[in-house]
N, C-alpha and C positions, 0 to 999 in steps of 0.2 A: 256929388252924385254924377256929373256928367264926367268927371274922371270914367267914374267904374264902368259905366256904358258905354265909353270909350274901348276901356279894356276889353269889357264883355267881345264890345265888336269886334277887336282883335284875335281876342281869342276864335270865335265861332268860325270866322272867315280864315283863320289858320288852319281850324277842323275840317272844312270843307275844301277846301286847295288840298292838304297833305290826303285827305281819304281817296278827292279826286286820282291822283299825283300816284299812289298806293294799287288802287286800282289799273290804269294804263301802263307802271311797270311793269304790273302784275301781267296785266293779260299782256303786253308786248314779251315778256320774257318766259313765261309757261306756255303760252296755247301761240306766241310767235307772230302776231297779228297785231295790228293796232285796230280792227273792229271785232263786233261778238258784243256779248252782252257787258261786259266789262266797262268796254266803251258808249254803253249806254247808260247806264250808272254814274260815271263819268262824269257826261253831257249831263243827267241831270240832276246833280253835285253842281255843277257851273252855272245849271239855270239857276238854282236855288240861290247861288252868289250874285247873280245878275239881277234878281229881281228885289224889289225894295222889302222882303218878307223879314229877312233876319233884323233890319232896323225897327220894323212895324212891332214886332215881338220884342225886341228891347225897351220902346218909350213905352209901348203898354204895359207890360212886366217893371218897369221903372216908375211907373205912375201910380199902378198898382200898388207899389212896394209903399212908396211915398204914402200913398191916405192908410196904409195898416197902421205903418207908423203914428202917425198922426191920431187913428182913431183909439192905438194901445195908450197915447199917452196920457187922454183924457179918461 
């Protein structure tokens, strides 16, 4: 199990960097600015990376996961 919540974490934290990443090309090559709302989206794409949220969501979704298990089996 800690494999896959390994991967999860990869996974999420690639989703958030590239949407980031997507957005500031976006708005640096359409509207020619690196500010604007684009860049606010961004920044809070990054805090959300920054902050312990996506792991907090993972061991509880994994723990979660765990006693379903546990209770289908019985």
């Amino acid at each position: 199990m800690h494999k896959k919540n390994a991967i999860w974490v990869i996974y999420i934290y690639s989703l958030l960097l590239v949407l980031s990443g997507i957005s500031m090309i976006y708005n640096y090559l359409i509207n020619n600015q690196l500010g604007g709302d684009e860049y606010s989206f961004s920044r809070w794409l990054m805090g959300i990376a920054q902050s312990p949220l996506v792991a907090f969501f993972i061991i509880a979704s994994g723990k979660l996961y765990n006693k379903f298990q546990i209770e289908q089996q019985h």
